[in-house]
Backbone as numpy.savetxt, mean C-alpha at the origin, in Angstrom:
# Nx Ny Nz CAx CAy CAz Cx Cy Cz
1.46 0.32 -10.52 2.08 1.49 -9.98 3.35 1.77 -10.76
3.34 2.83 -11.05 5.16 3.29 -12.08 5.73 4.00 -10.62
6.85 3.82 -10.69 7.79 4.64 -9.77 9.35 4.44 -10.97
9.86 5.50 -10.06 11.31 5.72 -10.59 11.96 4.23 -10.84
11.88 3.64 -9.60 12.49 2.90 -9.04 11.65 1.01 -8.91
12.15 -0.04 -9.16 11.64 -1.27 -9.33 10.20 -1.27 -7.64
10.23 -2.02 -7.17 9.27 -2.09 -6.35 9.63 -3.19 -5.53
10.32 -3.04 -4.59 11.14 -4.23 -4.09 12.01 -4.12 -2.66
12.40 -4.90 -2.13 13.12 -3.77 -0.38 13.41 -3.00 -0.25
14.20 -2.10 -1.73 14.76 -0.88 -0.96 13.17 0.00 -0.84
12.74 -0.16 -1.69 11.46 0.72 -1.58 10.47 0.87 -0.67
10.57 -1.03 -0.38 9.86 -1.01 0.93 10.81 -0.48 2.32
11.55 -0.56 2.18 12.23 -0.12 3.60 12.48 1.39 3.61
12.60 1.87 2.47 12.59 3.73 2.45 10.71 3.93 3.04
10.08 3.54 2.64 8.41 3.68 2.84 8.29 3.28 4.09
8.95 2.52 4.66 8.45 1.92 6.00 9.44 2.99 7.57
10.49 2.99 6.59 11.29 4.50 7.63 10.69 6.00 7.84
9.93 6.09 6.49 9.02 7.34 6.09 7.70 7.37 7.36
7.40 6.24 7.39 6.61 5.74 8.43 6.66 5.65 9.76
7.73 5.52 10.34 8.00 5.22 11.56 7.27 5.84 12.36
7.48 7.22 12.74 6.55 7.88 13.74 4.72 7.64 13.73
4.63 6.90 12.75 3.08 7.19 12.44 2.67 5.47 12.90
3.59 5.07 13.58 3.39 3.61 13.58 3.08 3.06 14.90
2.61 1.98 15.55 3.14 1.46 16.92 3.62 -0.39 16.67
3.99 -0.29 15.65 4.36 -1.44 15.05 4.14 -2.05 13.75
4.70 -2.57 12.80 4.07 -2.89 11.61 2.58 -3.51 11.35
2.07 -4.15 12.76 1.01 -4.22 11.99 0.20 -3.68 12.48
-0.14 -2.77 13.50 -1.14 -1.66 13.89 -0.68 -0.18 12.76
0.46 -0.30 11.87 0.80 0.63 10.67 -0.54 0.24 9.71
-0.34 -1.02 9.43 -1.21 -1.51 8.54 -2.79 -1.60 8.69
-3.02 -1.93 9.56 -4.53 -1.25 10.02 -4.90 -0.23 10.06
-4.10 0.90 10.27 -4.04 2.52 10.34 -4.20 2.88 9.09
-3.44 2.17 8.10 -3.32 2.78 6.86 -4.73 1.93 6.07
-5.44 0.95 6.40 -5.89 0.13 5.73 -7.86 1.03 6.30
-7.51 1.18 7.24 -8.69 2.27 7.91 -8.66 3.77 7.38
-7.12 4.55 7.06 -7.67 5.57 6.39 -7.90 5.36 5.26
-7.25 4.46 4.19 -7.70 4.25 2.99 -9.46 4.53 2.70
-9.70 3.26 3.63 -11.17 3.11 4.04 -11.98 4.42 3.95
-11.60 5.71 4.69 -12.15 6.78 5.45 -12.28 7.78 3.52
-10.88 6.97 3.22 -10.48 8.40 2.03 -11.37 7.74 0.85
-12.04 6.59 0.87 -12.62 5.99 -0.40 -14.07 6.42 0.24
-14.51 6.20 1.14 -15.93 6.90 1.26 -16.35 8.26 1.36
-15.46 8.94 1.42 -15.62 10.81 1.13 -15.39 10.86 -0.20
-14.41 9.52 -0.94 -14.82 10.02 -2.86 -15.49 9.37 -3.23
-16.54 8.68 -2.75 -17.56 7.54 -3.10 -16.87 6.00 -4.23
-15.91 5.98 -3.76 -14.78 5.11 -4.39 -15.33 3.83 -3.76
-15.41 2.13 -4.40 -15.65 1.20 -4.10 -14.63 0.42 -3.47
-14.00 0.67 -1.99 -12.82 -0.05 -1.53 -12.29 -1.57 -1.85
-13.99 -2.23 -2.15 -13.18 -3.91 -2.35 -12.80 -3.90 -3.33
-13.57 -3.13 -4.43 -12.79 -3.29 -6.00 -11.83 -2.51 -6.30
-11.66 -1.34 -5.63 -10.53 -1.17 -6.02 -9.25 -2.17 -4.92
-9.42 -2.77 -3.90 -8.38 -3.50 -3.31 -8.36 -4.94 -3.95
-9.04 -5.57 -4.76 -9.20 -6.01 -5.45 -8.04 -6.46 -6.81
-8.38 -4.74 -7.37 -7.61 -4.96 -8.76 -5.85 -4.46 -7.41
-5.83 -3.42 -6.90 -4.25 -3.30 -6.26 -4.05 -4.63 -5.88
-4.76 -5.72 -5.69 -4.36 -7.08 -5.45 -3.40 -7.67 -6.85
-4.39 -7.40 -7.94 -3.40 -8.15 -9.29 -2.42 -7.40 -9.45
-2.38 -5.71 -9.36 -1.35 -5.27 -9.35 -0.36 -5.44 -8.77
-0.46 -6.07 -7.35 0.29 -6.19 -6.66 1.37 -7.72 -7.09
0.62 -8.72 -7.45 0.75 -9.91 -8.22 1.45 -9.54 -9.57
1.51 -8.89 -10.38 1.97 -8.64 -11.27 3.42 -7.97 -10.86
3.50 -6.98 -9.82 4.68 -6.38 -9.66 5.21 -7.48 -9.49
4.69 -8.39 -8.51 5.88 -9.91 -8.30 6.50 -10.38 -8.87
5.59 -10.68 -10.38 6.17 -11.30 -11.42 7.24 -10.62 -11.98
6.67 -9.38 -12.17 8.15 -8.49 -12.76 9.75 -8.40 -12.06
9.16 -8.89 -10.22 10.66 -8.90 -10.11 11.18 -10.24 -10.15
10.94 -11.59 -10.44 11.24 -12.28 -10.96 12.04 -12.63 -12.37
């Protein structure tokens, strides 16, 4: 993922305030979001495990970078 900005608390905590109303707690957020993902990869015939998959190394890699 490129953003302006590193990838790290402030980002997560601006994203997670962005969120608030859409939430009933962080982790019924995350099921919500992990179910529409779901909804938005089968109307583009998109493969959800592989692509959650590779956002997995991506996600692993951002780590490393903030190290």
């Amino acid at each position: 993922m490129k953003t302006s900005e590193p990838i790290g608390p402030t980002f997560v905590e601006r994203a997670s305030k962005a969120l608030t109303d859409y939430m009933d707690g962080p982790d019924a957020l995350v099921r919500d979001l992990l179910a529409d993902l779901r909804h938005y990869c089968d109307a583009h015939n998109i493969d959800f495990a592989d692509e959650d998959r590779v956002g997995y190394h991506n996600y692993i890699e951002e780590l490393e970078e903030l190290k």
